[in-house]
C-alpha positions as CSV (number, residue, x, y, z in Angstrom):
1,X,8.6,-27.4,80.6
2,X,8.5,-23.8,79.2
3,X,5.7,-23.4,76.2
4,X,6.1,-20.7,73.5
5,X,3.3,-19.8,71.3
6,X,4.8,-18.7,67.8
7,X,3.3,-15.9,65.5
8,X,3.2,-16.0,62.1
9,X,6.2,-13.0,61.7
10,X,8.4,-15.8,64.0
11,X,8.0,-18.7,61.6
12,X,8.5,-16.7,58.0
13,X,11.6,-14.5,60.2
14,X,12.9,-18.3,60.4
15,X,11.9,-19.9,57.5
16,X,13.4,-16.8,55.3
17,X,16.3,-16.5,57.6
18,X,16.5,-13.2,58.9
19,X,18.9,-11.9,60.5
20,X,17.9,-12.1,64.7
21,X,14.6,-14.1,64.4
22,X,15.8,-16.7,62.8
23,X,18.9,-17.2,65.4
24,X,16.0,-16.8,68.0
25,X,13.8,-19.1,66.7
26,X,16.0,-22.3,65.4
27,X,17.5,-21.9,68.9
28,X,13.9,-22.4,70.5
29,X,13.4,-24.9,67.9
30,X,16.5,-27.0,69.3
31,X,15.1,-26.7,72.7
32,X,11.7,-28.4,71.7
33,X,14.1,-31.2,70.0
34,X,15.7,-31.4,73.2
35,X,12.7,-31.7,75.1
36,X,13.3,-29.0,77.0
37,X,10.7,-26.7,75.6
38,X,7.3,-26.8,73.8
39,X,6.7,-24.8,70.6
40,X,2.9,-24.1,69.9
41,X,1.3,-22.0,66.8
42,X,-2.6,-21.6,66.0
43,X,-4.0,-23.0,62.8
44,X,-4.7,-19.1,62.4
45,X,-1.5,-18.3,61.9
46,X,0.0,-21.0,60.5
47,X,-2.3,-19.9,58.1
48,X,-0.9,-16.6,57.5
49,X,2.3,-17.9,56.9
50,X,1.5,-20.1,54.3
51,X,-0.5,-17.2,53.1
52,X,2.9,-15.1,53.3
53,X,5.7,-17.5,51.6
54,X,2.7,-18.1,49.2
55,X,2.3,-14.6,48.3
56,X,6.2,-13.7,48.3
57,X,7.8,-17.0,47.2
58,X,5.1,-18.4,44.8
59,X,2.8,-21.3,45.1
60,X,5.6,-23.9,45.0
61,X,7.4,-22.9,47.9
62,X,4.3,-22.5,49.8
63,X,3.7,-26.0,49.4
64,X,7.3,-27.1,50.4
65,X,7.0,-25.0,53.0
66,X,4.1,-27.3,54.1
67,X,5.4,-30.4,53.6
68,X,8.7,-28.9,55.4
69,X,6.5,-28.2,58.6
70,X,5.8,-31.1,59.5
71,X,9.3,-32.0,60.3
72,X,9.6,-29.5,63.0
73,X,8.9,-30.2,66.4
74,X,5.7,-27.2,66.5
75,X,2.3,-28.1,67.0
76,X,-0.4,-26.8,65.4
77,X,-3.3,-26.2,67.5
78,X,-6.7,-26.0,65.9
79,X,-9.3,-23.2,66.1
80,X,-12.9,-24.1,68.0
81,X,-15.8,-21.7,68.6
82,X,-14.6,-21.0,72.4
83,X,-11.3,-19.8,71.4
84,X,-12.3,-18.3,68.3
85,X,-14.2,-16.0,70.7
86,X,-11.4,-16.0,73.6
87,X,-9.7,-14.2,71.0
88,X,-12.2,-12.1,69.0
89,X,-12.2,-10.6,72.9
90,X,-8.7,-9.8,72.7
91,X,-9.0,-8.2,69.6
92,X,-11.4,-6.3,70.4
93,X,-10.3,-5.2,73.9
94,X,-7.1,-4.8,73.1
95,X,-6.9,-3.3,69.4
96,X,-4.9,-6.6,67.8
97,X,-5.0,-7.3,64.5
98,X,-7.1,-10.4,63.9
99,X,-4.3,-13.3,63.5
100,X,-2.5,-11.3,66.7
101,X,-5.3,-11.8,68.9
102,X,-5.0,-15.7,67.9
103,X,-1.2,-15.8,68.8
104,X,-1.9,-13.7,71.9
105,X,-5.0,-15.8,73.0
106,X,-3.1,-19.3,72.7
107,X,-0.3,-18.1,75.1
108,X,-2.2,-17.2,77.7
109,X,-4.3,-20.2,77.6
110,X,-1.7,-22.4,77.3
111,X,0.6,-20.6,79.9
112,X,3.2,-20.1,77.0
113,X,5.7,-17.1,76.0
114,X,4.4,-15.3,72.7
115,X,7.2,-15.1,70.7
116,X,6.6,-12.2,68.2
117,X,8.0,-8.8,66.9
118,X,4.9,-7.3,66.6
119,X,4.7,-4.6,69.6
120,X,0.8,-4.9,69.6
121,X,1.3,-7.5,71.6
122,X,2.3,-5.1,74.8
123,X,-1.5,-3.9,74.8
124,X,-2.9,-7.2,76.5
125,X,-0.3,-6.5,79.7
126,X,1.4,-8.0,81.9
127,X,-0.4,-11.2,81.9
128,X,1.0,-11.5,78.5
129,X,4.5,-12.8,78.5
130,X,6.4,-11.9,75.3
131,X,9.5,-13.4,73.9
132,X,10.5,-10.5,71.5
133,X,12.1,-10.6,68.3
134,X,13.5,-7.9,66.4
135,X,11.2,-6.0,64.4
136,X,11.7,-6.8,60.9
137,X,11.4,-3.6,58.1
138,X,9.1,-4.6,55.1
């Protein structure tokens, strides 16, 4: 079964429907319904996007957003020292930004595709795979 590690820019591109990520995403999201796929996101960016609908949607949506979450078939996988540091080392090797390096780190451990916009994510290489999504213009 194929794994994909989503960012935090693939589940707000979804969750606020835009136009490209959100076809990408609810189409990975069917797959993982089906079975056929396994959809993964770290606490640390799960995070972020509660942070993000929070911040541009207000407090209330935030916490629908929540409850909502639960009802997709993602799992959120929690943050211990060891991978805390697995991906401080990405950061730091590879220039991420902090939340990035989280994303990055749980793909390659779980043998996953990043799925992502972000083109930071091309600085870890080739043992990265990356499921791209278009790059959305704040």
């Amino acid at each position: 079964m194929r794994r994909y590690v989503l960012d935090a820019n693939a589940l707000v591109g979804f969750l606020e429907g835009r136009e490209g990520t959100a076809v990408k995403v609810e189409r990975l999201l069917d797959q993982a319904v089906e079975e056929r796929t396994s959809l993964l996101m770290s606490a640390v960016n799960w995070g972020e996007v509660f942070y993000v609908i929070w911040r541009t949607h207000g407090e209330r949506q935030a916490m629908q957003i929540e409850k909502d979450i639960q009802d997709l078939p993602l799992t959120i996988v929690a943050v211990e020292k060891d991978r805390a540091t697995r991906a401080a080392t990405l950061k730091q090797k590879h220039n991420l930004g902090y939340a990035d390096a989280f994303a990055a780190e749980l793909a390659l451990q779980s043998g996953g595709w990043l799925v992502t916009a972000d083109p930071e994510s091309s600085r870890v290489g080739k043992a990265l795979s990356v499921y791209s999504l278009p790059r959305h213009e704040k």
